[in-house]
LUMSE-729328 format. One record per residue (C-alpha): x, y, z; residue number from 1. Coordinates in nm, 3 decimals. Each point is the difference from the previous one (the first is absolute). Layout:
N
<east = X	north = Y	up = Z	fimi = NUM>
...
% end
This chain:
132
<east = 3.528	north = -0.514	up = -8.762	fimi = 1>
<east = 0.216	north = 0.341	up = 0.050	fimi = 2>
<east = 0.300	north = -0.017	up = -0.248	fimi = 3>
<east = 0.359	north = 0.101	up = 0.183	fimi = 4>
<east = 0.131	north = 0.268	up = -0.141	fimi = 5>
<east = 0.344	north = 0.078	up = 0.000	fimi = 6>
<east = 0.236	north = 0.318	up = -0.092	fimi = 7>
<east = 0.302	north = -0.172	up = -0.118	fimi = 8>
<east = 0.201	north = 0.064	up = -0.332	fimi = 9>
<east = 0.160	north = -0.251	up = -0.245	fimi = 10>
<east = 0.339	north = -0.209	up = 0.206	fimi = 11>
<east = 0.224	north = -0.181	up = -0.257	fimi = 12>
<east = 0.084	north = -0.339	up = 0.007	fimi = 13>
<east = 0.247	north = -0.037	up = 0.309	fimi = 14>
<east = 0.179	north = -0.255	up = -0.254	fimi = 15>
<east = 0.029	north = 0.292	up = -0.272	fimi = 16>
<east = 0.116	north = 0.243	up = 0.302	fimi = 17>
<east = 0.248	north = -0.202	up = 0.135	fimi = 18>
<east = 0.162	north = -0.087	up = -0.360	fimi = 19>
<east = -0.054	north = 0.383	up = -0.077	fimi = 20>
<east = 0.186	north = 0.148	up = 0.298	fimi = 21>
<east = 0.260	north = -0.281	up = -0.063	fimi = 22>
<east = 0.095	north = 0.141	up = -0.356	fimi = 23>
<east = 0.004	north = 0.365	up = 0.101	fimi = 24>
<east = 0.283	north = -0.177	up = 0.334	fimi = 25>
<east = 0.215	north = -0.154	up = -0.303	fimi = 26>
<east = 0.054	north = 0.362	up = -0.126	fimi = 27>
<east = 0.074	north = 0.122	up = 0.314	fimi = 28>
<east = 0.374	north = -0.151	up = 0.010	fimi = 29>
<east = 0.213	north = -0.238	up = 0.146	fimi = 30>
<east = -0.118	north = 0.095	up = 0.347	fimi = 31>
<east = -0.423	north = -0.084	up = -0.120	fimi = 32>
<east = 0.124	north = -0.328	up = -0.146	fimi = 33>
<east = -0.016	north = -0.271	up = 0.305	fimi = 34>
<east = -0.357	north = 0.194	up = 0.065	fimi = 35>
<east = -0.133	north = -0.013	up = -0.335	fimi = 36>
<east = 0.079	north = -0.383	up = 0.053	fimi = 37>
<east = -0.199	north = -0.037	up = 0.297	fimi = 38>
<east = -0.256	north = 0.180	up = -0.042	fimi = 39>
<east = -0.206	north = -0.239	up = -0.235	fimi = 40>
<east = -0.035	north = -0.235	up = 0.264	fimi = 41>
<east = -0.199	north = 0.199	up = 0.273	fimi = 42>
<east = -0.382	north = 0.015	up = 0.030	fimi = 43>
<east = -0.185	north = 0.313	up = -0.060	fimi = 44>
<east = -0.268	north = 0.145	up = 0.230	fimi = 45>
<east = -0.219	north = 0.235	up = -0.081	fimi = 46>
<east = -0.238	north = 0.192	up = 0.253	fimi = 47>
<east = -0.174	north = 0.297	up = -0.098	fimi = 48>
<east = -0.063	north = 0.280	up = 0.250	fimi = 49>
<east = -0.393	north = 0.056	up = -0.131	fimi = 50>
<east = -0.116	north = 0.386	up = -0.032	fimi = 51>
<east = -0.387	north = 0.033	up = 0.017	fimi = 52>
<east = -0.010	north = 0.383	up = -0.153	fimi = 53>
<east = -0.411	north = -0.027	up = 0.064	fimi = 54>
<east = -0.028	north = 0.020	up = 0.390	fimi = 55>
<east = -0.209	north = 0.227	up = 0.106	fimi = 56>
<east = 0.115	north = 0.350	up = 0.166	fimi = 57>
<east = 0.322	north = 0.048	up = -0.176	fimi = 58>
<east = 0.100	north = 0.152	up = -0.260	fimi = 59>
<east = 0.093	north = -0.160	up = -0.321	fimi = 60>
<east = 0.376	north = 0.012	up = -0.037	fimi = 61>
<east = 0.173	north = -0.270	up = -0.251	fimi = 62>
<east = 0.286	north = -0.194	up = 0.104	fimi = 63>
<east = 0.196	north = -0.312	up = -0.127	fimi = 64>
<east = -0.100	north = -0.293	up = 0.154	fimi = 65>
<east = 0.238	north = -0.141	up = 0.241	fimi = 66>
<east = 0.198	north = -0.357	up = -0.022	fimi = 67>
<east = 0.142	north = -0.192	up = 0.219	fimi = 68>
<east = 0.291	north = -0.225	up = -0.135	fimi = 69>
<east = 0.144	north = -0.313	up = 0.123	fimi = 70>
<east = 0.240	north = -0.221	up = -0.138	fimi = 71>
<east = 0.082	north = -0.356	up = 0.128	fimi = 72>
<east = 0.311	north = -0.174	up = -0.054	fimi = 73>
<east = 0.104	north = -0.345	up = 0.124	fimi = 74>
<east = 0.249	north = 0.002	up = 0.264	fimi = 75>
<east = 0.307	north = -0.038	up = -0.205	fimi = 76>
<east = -0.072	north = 0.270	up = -0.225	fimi = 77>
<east = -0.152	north = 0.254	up = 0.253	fimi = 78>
<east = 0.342	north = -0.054	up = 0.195	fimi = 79>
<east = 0.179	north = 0.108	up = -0.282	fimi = 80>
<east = -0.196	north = 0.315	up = -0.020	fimi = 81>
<east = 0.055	north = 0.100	up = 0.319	fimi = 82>
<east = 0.323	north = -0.028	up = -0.042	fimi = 83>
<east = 0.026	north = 0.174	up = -0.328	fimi = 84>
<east = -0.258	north = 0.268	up = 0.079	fimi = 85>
<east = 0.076	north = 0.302	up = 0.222	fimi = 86>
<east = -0.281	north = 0.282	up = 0.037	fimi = 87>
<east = 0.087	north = 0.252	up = -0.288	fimi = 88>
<east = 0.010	north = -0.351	up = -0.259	fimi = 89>
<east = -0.373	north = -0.103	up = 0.180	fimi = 90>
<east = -0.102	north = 0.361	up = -0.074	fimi = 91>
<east = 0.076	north = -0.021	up = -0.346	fimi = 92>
<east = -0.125	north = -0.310	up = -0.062	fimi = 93>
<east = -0.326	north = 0.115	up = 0.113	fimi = 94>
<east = 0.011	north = 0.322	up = -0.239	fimi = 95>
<east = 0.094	north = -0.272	up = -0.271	fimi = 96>
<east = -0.297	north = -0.204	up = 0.064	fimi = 97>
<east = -0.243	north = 0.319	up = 0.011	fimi = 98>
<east = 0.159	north = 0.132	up = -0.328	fimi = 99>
<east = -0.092	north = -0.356	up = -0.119	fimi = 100>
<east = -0.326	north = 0.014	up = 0.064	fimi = 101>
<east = -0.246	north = 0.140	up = -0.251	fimi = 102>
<east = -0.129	north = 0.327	up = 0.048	fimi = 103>
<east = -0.333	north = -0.087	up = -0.113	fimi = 104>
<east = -0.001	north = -0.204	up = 0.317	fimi = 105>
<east = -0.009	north = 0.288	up = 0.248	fimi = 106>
<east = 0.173	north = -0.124	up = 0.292	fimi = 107>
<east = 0.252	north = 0.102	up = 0.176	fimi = 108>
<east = 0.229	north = -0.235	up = 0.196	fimi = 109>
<east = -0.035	north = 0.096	up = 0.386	fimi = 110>
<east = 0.166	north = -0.309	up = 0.231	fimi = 111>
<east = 0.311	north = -0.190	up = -0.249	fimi = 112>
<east = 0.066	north = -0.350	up = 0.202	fimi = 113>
<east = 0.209	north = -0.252	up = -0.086	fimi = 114>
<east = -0.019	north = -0.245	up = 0.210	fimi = 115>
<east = 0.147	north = -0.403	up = 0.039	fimi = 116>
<east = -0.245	north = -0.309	up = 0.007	fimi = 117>
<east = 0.146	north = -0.349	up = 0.174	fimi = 118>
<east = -0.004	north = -0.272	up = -0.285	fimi = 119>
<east = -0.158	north = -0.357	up = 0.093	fimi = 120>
<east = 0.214	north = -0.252	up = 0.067	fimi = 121>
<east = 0.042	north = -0.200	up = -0.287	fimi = 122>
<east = -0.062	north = -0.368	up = 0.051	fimi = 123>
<east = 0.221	north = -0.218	up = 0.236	fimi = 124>
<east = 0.096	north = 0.368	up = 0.152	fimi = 125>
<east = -0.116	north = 0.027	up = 0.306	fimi = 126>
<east = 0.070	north = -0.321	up = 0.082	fimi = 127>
<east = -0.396	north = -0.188	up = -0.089	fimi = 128>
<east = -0.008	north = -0.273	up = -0.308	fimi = 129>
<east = -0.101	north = 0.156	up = -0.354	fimi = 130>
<east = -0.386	north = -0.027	up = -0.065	fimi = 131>
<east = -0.054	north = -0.259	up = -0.246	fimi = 132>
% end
């Protein structure tokens, strides 16, 4: 049996990001605070963009790794970010999570998306008897 091989680095935890990026938004003032709140309770995403330096015909040239980077929020919580974040806060918030990530990871964060998930109704909700 061929064994996969695959050409991506070392991601942290997305736990130990989150709570990472969350210390460096307390520091960050009064204006970070309702963010650094928040921002435990989303859902981290990674997707790495994999380079394959070995195909044939080009020329070796080494590159960081891309990453894609989503993180999902319920509904509440993602509507409070989108009121709270405007572009230039979403841009640095991106440049905060990169800077968070090792550098022994090599990746560099390409597509930043936050984006809101619709909770399940909890029981008696939408209107059916709990399940026993």
């Amino acid at each position: 049996m061929k064994q996969a091989r695959s050409y991506t680095y070392e991601l942290m935890d997305p736990r130990e990001l989150l709570s990472r990026v969350r210390e460096t938004l307390q520091k960050g003032g009064e204006a970070w605070a309702p963010i650094a709140e928040t921002i435990l309770l989303g859902h981290v995403e990674y997707r790495p963009i994999r380079n394959n330096p070995m195909r044939s015909g080009y020329q070796y040239q080494y590159r960081k790794a891309g990453l894609n980077l989503t993180i999902y929020y319920p509904e509440a919580q993602f509507e409070f970010l989108l009121d709270a974040l405007d572009r230039d806060k979403v841009m640095e918030l991106k440049s905060l999570f990169q800077e968070t990530l090792p550098e022994r990871s090599g990746y560099v964060i390409r597509e930043f998306k936050i984006k809101g998930i619709i909770d399940e109704p909890g029981p008696g909700e939408n209107g059916a008897d709990p399940i026993v």
